[in-house]
GULUM-741617 format. One record per residue (C-alpha): residue number from 1; residue in one letter; x, y, z. Coordinates in steps of 0.1 Angstrom, whole numbers, always signed. Each point is the difference from the previous one (the first is absolute). Example, Ala and Ser with C-alpha at 12.3 -4.5 7.8 and 13.67 -1.06 7.14 Angstrom:
BEGIN
LORO / pos / code / xx / yy / zz
LORO / 1 / a / +123 / -45 / +78
LORO / 2 / s / +14 / +34 / -7
This chain:
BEGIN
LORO / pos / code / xx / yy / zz
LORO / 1 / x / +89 / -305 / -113
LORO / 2 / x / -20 / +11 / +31
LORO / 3 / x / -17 / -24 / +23
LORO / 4 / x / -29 / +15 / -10
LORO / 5 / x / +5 / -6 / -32
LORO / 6 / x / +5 / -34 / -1
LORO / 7 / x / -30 / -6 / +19
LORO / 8 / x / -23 / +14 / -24
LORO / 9 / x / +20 / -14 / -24
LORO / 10 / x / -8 / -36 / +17
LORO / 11 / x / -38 / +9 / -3
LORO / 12 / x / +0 / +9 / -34
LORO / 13 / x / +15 / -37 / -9
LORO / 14 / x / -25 / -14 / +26
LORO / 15 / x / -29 / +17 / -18
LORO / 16 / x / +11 / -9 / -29
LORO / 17 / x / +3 / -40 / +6
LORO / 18 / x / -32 / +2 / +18
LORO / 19 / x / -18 / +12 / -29
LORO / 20 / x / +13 / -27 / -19
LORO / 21 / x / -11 / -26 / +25
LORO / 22 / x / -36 / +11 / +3
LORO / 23 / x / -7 / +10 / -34
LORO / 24 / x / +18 / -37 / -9
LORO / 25 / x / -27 / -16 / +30
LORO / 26 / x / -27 / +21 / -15
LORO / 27 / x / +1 / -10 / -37
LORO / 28 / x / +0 / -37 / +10
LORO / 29 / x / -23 / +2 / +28
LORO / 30 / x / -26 / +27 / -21
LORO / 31 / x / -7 / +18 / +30
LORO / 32 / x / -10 / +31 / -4
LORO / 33 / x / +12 / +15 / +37
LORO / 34 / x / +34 / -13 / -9
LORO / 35 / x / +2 / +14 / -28
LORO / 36 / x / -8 / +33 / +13
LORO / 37 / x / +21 / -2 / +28
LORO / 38 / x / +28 / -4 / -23
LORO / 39 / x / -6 / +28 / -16
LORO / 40 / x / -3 / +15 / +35
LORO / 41 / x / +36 / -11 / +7
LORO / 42 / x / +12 / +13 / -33
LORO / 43 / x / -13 / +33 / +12
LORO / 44 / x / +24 / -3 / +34
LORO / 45 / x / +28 / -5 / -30
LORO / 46 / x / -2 / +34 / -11
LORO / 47 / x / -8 / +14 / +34
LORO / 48 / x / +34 / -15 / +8
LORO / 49 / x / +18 / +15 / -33
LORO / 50 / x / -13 / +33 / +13
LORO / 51 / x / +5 / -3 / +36
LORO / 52 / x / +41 / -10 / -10
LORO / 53 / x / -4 / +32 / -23
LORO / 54 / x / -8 / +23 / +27
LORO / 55 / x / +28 / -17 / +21
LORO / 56 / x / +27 / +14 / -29
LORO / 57 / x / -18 / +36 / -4
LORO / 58 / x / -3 / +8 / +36
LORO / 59 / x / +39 / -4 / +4
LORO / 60 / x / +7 / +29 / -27
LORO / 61 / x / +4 / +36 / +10
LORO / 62 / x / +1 / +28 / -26
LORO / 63 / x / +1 / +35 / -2
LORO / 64 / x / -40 / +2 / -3
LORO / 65 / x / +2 / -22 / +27
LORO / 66 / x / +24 / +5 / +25
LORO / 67 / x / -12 / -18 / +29
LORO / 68 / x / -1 / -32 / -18
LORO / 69 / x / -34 / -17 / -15
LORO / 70 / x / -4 / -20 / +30
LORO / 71 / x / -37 / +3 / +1
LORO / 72 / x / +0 / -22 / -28
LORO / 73 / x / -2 / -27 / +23
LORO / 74 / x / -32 / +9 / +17
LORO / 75 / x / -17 / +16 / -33
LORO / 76 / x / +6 / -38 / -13
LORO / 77 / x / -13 / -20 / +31
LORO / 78 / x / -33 / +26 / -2
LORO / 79 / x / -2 / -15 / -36
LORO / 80 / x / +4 / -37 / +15
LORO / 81 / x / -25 / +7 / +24
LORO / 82 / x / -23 / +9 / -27
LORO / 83 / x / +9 / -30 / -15
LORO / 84 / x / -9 / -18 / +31
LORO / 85 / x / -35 / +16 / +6
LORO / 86 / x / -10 / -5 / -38
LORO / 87 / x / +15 / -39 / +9
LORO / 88 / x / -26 / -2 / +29
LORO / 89 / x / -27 / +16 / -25
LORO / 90 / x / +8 / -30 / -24
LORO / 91 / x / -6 / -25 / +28
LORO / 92 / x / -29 / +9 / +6
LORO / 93 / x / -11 / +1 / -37
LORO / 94 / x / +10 / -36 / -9
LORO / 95 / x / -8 / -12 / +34
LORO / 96 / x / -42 / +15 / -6
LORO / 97 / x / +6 / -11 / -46
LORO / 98 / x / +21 / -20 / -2
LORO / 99 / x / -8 / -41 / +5
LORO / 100 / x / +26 / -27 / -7
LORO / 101 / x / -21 / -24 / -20
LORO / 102 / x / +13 / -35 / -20
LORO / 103 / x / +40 / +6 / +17
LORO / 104 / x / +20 / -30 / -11
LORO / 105 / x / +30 / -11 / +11
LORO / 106 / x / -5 / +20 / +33
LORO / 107 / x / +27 / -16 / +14
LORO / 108 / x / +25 / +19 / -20
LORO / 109 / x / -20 / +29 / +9
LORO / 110 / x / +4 / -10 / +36
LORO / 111 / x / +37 / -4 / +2
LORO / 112 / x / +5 / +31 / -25
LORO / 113 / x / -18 / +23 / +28
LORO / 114 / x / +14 / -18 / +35
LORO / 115 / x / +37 / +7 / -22
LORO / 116 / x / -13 / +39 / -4
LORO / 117 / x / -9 / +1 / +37
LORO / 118 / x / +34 / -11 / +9
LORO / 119 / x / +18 / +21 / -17
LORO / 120 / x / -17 / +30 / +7
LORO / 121 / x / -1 / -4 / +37
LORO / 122 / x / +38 / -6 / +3
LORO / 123 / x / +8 / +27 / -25
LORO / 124 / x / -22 / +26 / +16
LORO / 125 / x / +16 / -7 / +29
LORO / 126 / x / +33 / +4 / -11
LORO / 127 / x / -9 / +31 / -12
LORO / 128 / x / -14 / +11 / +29
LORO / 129 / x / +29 / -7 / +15
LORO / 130 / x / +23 / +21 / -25
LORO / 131 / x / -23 / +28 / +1
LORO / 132 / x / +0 / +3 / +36
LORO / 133 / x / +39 / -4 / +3
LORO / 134 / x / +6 / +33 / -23
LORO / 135 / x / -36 / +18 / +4
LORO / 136 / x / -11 / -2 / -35
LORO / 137 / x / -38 / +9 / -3
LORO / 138 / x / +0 / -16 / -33
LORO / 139 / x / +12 / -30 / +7
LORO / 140 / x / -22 / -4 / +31
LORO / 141 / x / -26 / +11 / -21
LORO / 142 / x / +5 / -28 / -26
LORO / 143 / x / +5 / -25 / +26
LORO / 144 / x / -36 / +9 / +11
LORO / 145 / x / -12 / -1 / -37
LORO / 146 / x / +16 / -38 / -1
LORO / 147 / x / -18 / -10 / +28
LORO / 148 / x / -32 / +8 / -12
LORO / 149 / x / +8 / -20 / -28
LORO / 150 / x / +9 / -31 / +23
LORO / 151 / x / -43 / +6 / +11
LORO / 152 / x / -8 / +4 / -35
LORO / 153 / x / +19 / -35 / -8
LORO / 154 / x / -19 / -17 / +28
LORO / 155 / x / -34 / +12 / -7
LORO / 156 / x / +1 / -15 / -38
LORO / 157 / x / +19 / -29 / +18
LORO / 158 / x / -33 / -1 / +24
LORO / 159 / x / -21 / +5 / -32
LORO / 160 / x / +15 / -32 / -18
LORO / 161 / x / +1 / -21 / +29
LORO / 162 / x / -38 / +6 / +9
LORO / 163 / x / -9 / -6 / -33
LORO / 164 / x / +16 / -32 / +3
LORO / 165 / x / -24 / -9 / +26
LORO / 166 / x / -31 / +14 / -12
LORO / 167 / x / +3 / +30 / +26
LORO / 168 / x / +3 / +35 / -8
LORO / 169 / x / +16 / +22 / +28
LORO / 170 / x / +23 / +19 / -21
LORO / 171 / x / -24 / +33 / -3
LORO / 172 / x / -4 / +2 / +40
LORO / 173 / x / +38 / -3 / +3
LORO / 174 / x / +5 / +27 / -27
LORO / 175 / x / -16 / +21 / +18
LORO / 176 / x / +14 / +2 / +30
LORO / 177 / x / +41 / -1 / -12
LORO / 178 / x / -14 / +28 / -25
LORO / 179 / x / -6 / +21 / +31
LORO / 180 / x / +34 / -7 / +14
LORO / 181 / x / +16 / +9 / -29
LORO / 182 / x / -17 / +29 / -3
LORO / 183 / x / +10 / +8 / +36
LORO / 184 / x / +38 / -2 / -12
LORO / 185 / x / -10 / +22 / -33
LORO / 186 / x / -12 / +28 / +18
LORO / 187 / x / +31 / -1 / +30
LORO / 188 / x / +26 / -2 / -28
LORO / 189 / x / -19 / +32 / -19
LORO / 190 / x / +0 / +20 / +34
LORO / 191 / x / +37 / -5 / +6
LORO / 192 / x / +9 / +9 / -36
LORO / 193 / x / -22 / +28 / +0
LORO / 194 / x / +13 / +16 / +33
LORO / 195 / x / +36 / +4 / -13
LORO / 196 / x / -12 / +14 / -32
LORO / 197 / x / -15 / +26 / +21
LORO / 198 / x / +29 / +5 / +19
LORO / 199 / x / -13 / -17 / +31
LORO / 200 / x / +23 / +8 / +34
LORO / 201 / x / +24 / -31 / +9
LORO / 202 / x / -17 / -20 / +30
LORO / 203 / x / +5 / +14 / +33
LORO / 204 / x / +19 / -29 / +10
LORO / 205 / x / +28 / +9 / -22
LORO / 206 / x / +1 / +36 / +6
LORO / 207 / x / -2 / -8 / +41
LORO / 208 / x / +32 / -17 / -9
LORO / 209 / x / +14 / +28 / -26
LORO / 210 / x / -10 / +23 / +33
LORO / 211 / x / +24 / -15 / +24
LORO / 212 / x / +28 / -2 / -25
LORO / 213 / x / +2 / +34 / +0
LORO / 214 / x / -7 / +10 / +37
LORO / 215 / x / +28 / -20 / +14
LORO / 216 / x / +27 / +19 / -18
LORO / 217 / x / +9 / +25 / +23
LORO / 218 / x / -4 / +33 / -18
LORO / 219 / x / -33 / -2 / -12
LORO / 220 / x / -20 / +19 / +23
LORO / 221 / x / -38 / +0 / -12
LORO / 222 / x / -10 / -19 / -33
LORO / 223 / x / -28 / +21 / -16
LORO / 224 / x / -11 / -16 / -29
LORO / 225 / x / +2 / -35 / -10
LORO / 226 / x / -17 / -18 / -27
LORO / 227 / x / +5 / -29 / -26
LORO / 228 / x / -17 / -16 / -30
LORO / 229 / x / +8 / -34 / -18
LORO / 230 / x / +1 / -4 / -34
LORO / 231 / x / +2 / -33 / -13
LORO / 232 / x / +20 / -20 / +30
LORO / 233 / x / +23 / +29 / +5
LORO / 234 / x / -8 / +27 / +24
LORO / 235 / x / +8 / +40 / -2
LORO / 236 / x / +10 / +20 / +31
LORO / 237 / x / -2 / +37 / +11
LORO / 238 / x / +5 / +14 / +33
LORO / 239 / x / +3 / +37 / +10
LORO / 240 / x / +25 / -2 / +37
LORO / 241 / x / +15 / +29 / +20
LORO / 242 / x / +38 / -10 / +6
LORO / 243 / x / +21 / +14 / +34
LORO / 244 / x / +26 / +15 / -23
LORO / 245 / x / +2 / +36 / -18
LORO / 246 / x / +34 / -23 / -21
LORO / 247 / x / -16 / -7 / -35
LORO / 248 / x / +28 / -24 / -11
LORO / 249 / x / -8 / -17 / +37
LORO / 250 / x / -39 / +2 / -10
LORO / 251 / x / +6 / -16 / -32
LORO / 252 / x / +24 / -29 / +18
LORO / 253 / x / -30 / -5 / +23
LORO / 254 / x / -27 / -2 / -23
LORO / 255 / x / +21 / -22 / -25
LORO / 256 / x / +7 / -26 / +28
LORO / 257 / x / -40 / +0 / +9
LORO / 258 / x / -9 / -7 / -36
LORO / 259 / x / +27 / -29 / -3
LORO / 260 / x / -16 / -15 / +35
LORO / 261 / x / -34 / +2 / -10
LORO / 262 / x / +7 / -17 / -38
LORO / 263 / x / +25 / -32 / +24
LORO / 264 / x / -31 / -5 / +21
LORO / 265 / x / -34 / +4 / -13
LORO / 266 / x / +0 / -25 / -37
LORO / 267 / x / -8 / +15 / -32
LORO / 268 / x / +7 / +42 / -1
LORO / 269 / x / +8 / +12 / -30
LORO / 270 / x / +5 / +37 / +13
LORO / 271 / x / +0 / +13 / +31
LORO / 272 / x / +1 / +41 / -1
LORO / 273 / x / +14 / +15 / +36
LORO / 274 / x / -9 / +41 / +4
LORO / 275 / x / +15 / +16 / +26
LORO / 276 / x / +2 / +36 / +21
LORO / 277 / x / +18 / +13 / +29
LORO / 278 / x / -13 / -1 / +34
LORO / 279 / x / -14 / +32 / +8
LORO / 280 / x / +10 / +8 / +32
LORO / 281 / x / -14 / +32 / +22
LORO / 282 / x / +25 / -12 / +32
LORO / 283 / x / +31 / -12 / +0
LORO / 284 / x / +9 / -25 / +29
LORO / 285 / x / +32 / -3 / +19
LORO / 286 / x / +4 / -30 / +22
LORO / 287 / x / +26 / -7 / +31
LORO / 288 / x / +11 / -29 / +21
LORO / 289 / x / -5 / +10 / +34
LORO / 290 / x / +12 / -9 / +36
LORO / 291 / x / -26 / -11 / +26
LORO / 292 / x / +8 / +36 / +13
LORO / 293 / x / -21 / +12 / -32
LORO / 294 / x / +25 / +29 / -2
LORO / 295 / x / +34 / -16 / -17
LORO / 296 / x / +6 / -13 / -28
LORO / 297 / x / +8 / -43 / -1
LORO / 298 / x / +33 / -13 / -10
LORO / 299 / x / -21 / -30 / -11
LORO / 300 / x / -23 / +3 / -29
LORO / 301 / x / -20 / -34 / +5
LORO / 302 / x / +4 / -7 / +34
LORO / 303 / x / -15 / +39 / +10
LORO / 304 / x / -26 / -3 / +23
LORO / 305 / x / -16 / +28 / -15
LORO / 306 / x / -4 / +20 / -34
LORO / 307 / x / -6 / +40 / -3
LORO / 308 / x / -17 / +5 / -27
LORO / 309 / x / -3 / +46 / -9
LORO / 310 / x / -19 / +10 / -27
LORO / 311 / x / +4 / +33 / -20
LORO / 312 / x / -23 / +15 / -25
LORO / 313 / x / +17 / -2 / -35
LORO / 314 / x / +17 / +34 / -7
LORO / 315 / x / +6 / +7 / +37
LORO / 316 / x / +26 / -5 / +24
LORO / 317 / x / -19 / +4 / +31
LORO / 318 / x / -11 / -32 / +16
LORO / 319 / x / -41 / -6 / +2
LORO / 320 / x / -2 / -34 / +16
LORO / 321 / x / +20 / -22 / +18
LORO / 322 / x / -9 / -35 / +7
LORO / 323 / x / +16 / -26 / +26
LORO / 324 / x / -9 / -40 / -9
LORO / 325 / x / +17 / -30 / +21
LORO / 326 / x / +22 / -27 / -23
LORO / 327 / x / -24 / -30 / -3
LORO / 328 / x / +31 / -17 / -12
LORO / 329 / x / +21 / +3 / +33
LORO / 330 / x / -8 / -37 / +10
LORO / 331 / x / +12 / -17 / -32
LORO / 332 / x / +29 / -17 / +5
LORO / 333 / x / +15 / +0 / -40
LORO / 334 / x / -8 / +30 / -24
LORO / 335 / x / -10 / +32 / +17
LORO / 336 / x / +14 / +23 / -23
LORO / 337 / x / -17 / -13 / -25
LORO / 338 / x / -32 / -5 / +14
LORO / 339 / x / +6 / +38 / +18
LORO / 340 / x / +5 / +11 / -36
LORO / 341 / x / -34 / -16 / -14
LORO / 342 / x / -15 / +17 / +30
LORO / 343 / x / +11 / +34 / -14
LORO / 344 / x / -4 / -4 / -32
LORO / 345 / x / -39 / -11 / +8
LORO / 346 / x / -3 / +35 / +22
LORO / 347 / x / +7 / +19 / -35
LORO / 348 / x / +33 / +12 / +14
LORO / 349 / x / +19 / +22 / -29
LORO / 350 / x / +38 / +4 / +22
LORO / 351 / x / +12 / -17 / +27
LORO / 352 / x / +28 / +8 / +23
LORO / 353 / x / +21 / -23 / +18
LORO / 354 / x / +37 / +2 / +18
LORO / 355 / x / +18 / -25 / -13
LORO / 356 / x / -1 / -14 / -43
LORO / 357 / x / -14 / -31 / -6
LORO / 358 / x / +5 / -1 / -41
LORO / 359 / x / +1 / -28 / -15
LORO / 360 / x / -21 / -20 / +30
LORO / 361 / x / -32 / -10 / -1
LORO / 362 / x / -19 / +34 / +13
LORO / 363 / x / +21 / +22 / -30
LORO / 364 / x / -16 / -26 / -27
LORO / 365 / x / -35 / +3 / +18
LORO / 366 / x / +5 / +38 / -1
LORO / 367 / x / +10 / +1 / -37
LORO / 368 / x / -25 / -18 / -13
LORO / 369 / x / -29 / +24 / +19
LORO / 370 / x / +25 / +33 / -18
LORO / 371 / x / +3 / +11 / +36
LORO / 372 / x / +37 / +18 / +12
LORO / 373 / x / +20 / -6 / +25
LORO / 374 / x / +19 / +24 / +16
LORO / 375 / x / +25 / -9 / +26
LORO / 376 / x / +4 / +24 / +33
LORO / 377 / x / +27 / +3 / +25
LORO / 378 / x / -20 / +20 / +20
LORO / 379 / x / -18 / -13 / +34
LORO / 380 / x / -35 / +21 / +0
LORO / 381 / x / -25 / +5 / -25
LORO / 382 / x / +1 / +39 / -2
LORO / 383 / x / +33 / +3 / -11
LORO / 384 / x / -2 / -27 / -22
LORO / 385 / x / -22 / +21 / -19
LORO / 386 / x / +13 / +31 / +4
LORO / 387 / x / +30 / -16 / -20
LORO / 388 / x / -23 / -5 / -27
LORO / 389 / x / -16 / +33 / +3
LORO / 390 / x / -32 / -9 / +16
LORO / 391 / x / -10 / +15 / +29
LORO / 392 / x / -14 / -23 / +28
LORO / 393 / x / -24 / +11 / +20
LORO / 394 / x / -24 / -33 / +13
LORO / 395 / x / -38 / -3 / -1
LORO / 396 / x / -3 / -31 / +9
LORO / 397 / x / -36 / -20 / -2
């Protein structure tokens, strides 16, 4: 059995002796507030039965219901808040009609109520607690529904104790915990009622889903992105353009970003990763260059500079060429690697270098980004090129 589950299970027993204890204090007492607050409490009973219900439907999934009946949870805790909001309507009833008049033994009365305040407080706590740990709008939503019932407890304990005395505050108090719990009511039916309408997630969350999928390498552009709860898990769908024309790749890449986002962000149920190719009008070639700007460097990440020589897509005749310093030249440990992120940043698709460096840190960088490397023995960009049927002719920026 669930956490969950034995929580609610918990209230449900704690409902149930509660209802004993007052109904027990109000028979012997004869007050009237008593007695209907322990009919109040045997109310929260059944609320509990149902809430532990909803817990056991929303796990099932079923062919008319593939995506699971999750929104159980949140079509039960709009039902609590109901039950909350006609609880604050009954406050204010018995606090304006109802007088406690010829109460004996209000000292059992006393200690019955201060024992009902007790418990609630620590229990709705507790659940609180539980419902926070694992998300569960229900629970949270029945933790808020026992706290109002902690108020409720103290305004007939108020009621009693006043009487005692020969003062009657009881009706001003009502009034003003009525409004409060009210307040909780109404916030409990929003939530509910947003993720039955397919509210989005909070843009906290996706924020976080949004950087989860931008640091993988090949993702290029995210263009859609959008979530919705329902109950305490959450549904995913992005739409991304990938740096690869490889479907198997694609589907490796998008697989890994789905498993990411479910190990870090609490709760996803589904997360549903569509992808397409990078659509690409040029196609960029990038060199390590001497400080001469005119040879091609024996040393990838220590190059001084990088010749970057764009051709339009379908064409072999060069359109652009570009010439960028290293920023990386100072750093004492990793400038392949770092060279290689610098690349892969300037949307290079090939790049040539004299000497192989697989399996080093640069090839992995390189991999990862789906661009090629080719390895050269020549010393000059044109003929370079020329070996891979290009033709070089530089218009530089």
């Amino acid at each position: 059995m669930e956490v969950s589950e034995r929580t609610v299970l918990l209230a449900v027993a704690m409902n149930l002796i509660l209802f004993g204890i007052k109904y027990a204090a109000a028979s012997v007492s004869g007050s009237i507030a008593l007695k209907a607050e322990a009919f109040h409490t045997f109310a929260d009973f059944i609320a509990s039965l149902t809430v532990f219900a909803g817990l056991k439907i929303a796990k099932r999934k079923t062919k008319s219901f593939p995506y699971g009946l999750y929104k159980v949870e949140n079509l039960m805790s709009v039902v609590i808040s109901l039950i909350i909001l006609y609880s604050s309507y009954k406050i204010v009833w018995e606090a304006i009609n109802i007088t406690s008049i010829g109460i004996k033994h209000s000292g059992i009365a006393v200690i019955s109520l201060l024992a009902a305040v007790s418990i609630t407080f620590y229990f709705s706590r507790y659940e609180k607690k539980i419902g926070q740990e694992i998300n569960s709008p229900m629970l949270l939503a029945e933790a808020a529904h026992i706290r109002t019932d902690m108020f409720s407890n103290a305004i007939v304990l108020v009621a009693i104790i006043s009487n005692m005395i020969s003062y009657q505050f009881d009706k001003i108090a009502a009034l003003i915990v009525a409004g409060f719990i009210a307040k909780t009511g109404f916030q409990i039916l929003k939530d509910g009622a947003r993720v039955l309408l397919d509210a989005s997630v909070d843009y906290e969350t996706l924020g976080k889903i949004e950087k989860l999928i931008l640091i993988t390498p090949q993702v290029i552009e995210i263009k859609n992105l959008k979530g919705r709860n329902s109950g305490r898990f959450k549904f995913i769908e992005a739409n991304i353009v990938l740096k690869t024309h490889d479907l198997e790749k694609a589907y490796f890449i998008a697989e890994n970003i789905e498993i990411h986002i479910k190990d870090e962000i609490k709760n996803i149920d589904q997360v549903i990763i569509h992808y397409e190719p990078l659509q690409k009008e040029e196609i960029i070639y990038a060199l390590p260059l001497m400080a001469d700007q005119i040879s091609i460097s024996p040393h990838f990440g220590e190059a001084p500079l990088f010749m970057f020589v764009t051709f339009k897509a379908g064409t072999k005749v060069v359109s652009n060429v570009d010439i960028l310093s290293n920023p990386n030249t100072k750093i004492e440990k990793g400038k392949g690697i770092l060279a290689a992120e610098f690349l892969v940043k300037n949307m290079v698709d090939y790049v040539l270098v004299k000497n192989d460096f697989e399996s080093k840190g640069p090839y992995y960088v390189f991999l990862n980004a789906n661009i090629e490397v080719i390895v050269t023995k020549e010393e000059w960009p044109k003929q370079a090129f020329e070996n891979l049927g290009l033709t070089f002719n530089p218009v530089k920026n």
